[in-house]
C-alpha beads as a LAMMPS data file, in Angstrom:
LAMMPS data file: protein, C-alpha beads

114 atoms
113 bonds

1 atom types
1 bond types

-500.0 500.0 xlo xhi
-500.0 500.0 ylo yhi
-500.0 500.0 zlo zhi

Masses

1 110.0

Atoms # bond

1 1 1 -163.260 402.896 422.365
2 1 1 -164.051 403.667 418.563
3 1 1 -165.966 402.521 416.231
4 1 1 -164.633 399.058 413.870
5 1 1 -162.894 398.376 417.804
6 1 1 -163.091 394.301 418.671
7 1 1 -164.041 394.624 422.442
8 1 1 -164.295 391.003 424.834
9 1 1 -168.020 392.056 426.450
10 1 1 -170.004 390.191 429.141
11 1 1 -172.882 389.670 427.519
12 1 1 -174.511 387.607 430.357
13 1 1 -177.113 387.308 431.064
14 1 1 -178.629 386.795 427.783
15 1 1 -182.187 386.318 426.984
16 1 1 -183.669 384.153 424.770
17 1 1 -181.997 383.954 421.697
18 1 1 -179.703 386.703 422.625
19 1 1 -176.083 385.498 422.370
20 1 1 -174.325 385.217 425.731
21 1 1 -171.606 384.718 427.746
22 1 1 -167.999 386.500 427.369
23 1 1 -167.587 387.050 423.238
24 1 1 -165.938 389.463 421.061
25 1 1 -168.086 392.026 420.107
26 1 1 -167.279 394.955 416.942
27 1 1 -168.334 398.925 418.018
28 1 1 -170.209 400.372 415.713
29 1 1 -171.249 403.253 417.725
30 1 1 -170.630 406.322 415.817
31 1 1 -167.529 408.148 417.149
32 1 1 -168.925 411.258 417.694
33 1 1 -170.623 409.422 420.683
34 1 1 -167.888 407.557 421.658
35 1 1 -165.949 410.440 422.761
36 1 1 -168.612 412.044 425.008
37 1 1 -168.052 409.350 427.759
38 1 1 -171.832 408.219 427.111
39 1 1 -172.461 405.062 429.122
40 1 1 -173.319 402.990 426.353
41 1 1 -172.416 401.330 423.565
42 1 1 -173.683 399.972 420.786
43 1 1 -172.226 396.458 419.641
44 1 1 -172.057 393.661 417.475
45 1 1 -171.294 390.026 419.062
46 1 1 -169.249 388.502 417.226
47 1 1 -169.468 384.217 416.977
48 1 1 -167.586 380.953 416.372
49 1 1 -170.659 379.040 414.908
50 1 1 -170.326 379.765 411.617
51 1 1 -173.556 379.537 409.044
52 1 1 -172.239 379.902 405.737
53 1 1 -173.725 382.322 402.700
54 1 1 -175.752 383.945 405.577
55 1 1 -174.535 387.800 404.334
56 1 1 -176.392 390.721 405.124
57 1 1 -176.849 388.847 408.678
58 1 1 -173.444 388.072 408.946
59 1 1 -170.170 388.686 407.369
60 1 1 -167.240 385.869 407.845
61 1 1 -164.305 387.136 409.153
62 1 1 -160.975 385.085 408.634
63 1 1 -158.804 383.742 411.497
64 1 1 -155.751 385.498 410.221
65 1 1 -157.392 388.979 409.554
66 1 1 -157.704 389.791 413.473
67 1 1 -156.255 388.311 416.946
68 1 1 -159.591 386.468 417.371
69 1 1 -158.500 382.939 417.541
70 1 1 -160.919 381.550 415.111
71 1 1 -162.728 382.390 411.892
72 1 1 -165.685 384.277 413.320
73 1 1 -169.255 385.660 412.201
74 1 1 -170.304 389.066 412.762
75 1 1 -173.970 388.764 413.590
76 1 1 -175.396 391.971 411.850
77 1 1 -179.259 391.222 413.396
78 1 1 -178.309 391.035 416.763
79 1 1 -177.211 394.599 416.982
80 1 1 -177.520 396.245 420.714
81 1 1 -176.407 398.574 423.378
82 1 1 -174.653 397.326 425.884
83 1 1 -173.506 399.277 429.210
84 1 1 -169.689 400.605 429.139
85 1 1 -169.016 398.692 431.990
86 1 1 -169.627 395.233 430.481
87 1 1 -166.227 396.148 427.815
88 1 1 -163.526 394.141 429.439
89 1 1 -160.569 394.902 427.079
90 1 1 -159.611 395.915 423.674
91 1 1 -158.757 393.020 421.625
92 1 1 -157.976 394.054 417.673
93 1 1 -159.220 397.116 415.248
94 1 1 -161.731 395.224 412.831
95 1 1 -159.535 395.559 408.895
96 1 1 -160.935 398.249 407.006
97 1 1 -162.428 396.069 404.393
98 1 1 -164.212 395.149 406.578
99 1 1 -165.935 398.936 407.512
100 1 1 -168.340 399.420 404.263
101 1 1 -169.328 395.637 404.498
102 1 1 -171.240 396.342 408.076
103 1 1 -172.100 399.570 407.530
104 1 1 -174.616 398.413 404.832
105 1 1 -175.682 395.345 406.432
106 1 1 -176.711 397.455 409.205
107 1 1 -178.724 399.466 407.056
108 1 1 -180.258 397.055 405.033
109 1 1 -181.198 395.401 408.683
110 1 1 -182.606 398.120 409.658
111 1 1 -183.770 399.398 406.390
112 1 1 -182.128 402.418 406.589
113 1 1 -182.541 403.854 402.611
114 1 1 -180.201 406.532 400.946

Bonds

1 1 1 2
2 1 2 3
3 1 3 4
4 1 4 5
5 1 5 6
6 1 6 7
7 1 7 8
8 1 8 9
9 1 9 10
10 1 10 11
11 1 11 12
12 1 12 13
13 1 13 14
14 1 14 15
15 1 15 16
16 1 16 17
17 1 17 18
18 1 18 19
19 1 19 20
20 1 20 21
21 1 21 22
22 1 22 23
23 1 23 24
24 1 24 25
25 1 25 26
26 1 26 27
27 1 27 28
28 1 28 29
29 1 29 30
30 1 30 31
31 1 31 32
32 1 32 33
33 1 33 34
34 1 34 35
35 1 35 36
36 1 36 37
37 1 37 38
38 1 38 39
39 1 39 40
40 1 40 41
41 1 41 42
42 1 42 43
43 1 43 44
44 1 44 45
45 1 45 46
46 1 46 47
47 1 47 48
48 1 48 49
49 1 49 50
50 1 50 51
51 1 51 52
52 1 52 53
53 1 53 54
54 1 54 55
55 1 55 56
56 1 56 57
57 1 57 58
58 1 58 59
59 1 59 60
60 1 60 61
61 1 61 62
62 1 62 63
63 1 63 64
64 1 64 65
65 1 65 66
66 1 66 67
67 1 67 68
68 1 68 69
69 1 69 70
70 1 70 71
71 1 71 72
72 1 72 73
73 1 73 74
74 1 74 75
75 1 75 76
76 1 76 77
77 1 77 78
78 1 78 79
79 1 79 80
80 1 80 81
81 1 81 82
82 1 82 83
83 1 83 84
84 1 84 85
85 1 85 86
86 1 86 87
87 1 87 88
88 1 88 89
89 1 89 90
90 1 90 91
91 1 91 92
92 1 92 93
93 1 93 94
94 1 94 95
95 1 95 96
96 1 96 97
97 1 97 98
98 1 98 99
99 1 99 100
100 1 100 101
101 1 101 102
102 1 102 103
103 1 103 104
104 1 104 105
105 1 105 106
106 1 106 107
107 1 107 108
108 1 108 109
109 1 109 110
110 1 110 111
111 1 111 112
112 1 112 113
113 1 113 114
């Protein structure tokens, strides 16, 4: 897998508020990592209950930008590793618009400074 990847992940069971169930879910594991066969992965889910104006926690993505079959939320604060084995397949590679728009929510989630 590499990083910006749209994975389907078994995310059950879920705690909670943790989302669950079978979802999409965006890598954003660094690929350095990704390519030492470590066992886990860190993810984003990705949902279908939309909150609108909710950016940095989640960015909108539209139904005709990927192969998910709806327009979708990344959800930013809900960032977490997840074991390799729960990746069931490879759906889409996330547009690269899309790249700089997660890669400073995440920091600004977890107030990561430059």
């Amino acid at each position: 897998m590499k990083k910006f990847e749209i994975w389907l992940a078994n995310l059950d069971p879920a705690y909670g508020t943790e989302p669950g169930k079978i979802r999409p879910v965006i890598v954003v594991q660094a690929n350095a990592l990704n390519s030492t066969n470590h066992p886990s992965t860190l993810i984003l889910p990705i949902t279908s209950k939309l909150k609108p104006g909710a950016f940095p926690l989640r960015i909108r993505i539209g139904k005709s930008e990927t192969k998910l079959i709806e327009e979708s939320d990344i959800v930013i604060d809900q960032i977490r590793a997840i074991d390799n084995k729960r990746l069931v397949t490879k759906i889409d590679e996330l547009p690269i618009q899309y790249h700089d728009m997660i890669d400073k929510a995440l920091k600004y989630v977890l107030e990561i400074w430059e």
